[in-house]
C-alpha positions in Angstrom: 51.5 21.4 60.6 52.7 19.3 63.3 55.1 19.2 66.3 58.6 21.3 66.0 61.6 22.7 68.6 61.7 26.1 68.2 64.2 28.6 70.0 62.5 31.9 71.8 65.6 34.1 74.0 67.6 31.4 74.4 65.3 28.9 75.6 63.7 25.8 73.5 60.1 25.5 73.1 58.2 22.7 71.6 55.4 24.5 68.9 51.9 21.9 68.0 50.6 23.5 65.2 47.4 22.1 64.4 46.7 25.1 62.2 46.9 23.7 59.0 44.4 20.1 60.0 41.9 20.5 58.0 40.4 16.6 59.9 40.0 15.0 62.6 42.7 12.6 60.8 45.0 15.1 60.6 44.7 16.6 64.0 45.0 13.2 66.0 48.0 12.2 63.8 49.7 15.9 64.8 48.4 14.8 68.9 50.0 11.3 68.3 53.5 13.3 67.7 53.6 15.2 70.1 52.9 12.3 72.2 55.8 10.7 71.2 57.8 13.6 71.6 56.8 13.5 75.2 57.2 10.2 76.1 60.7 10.1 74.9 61.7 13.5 76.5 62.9 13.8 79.9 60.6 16.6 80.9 60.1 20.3 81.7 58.4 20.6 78.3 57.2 24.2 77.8 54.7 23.7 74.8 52.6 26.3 72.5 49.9 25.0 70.7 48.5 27.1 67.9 44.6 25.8 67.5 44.0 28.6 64.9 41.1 27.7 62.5 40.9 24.3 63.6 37.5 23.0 64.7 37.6 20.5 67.8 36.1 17.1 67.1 34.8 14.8 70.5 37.4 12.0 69.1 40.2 14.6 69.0 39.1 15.9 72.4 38.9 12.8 74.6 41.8 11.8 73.1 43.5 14.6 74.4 42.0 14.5 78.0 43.7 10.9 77.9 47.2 11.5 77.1 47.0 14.8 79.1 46.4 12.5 82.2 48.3 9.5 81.1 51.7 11.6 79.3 51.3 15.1 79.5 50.8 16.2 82.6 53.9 14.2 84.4 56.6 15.9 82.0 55.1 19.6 80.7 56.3 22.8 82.6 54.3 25.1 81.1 51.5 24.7 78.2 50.3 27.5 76.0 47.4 27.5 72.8 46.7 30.6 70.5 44.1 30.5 68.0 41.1 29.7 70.8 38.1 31.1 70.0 33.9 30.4 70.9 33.6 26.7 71.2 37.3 26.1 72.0 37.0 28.2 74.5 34.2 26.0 76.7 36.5 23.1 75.5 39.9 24.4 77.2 38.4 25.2 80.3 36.8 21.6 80.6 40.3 20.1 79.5 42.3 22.4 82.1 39.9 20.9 85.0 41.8 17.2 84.9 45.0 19.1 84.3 48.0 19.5 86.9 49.6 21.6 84.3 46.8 24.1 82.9 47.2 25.6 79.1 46.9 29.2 79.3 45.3 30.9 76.1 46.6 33.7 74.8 45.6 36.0 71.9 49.3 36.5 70.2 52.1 34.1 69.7 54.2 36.5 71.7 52.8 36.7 74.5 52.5 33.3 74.4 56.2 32.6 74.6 57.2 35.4 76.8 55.3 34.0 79.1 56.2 30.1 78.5 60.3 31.5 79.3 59.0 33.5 82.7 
């Protein structure tokens, strides 16, 4: 759980796993991470986020819908989530409307990062 730098064909992706939150506790204090990841970075952040078996609560949600307008959006290149499934769904496609930057789901973790280094 949390926010890590992993390597994918030579290029350096930043992985959110909020996989293992099993609150909304948990899942905010994994968001507030990766906030502070992006505030210090320079930019061209190309992020996965892994959302399997998590279940979305409203706090975590507008939460994100803030810092996606107020720190994500001026320094991510490219975002990716796996793990979306009913509910999340209707919940990514409301968050991609305020985004510059939209997360594209997809249903492996490869695909996810081949498409994150094209």
């Amino acid at each position: 759980m949390g926010v890590s730098l992993i390597q994918y064909k030579g290029h350096e992706i930043l992985y959110t796993d909020y996989s293992k939150c099993t609150n909304t506790k948990e899942a905010l204090a994994v968001l507030y991470d990766l906030e502070d990841y992006f505030r210090k970075s320079k930019g061209n952040i190309r992020n996965l986020s892994n959302f399997t078996n998590t279940i979305p609560s409203m706090r975590f949600i507008n939460e994100g819908k803030r810092l996606k307008v107020d720190v994500f959006d001026e320094k991510l290149l490219k975002g990716t989530a796996i793990g979306i499934i009913g509910l999340q769904e209707l919940l990514l496609v409301e968050y991609n409307k305020i985004s510059k930057n939209k997360m594209i789901h997809f249903d492996s973790k490869g695909n996810a990062l081949e498409y994150l280094i094209s």
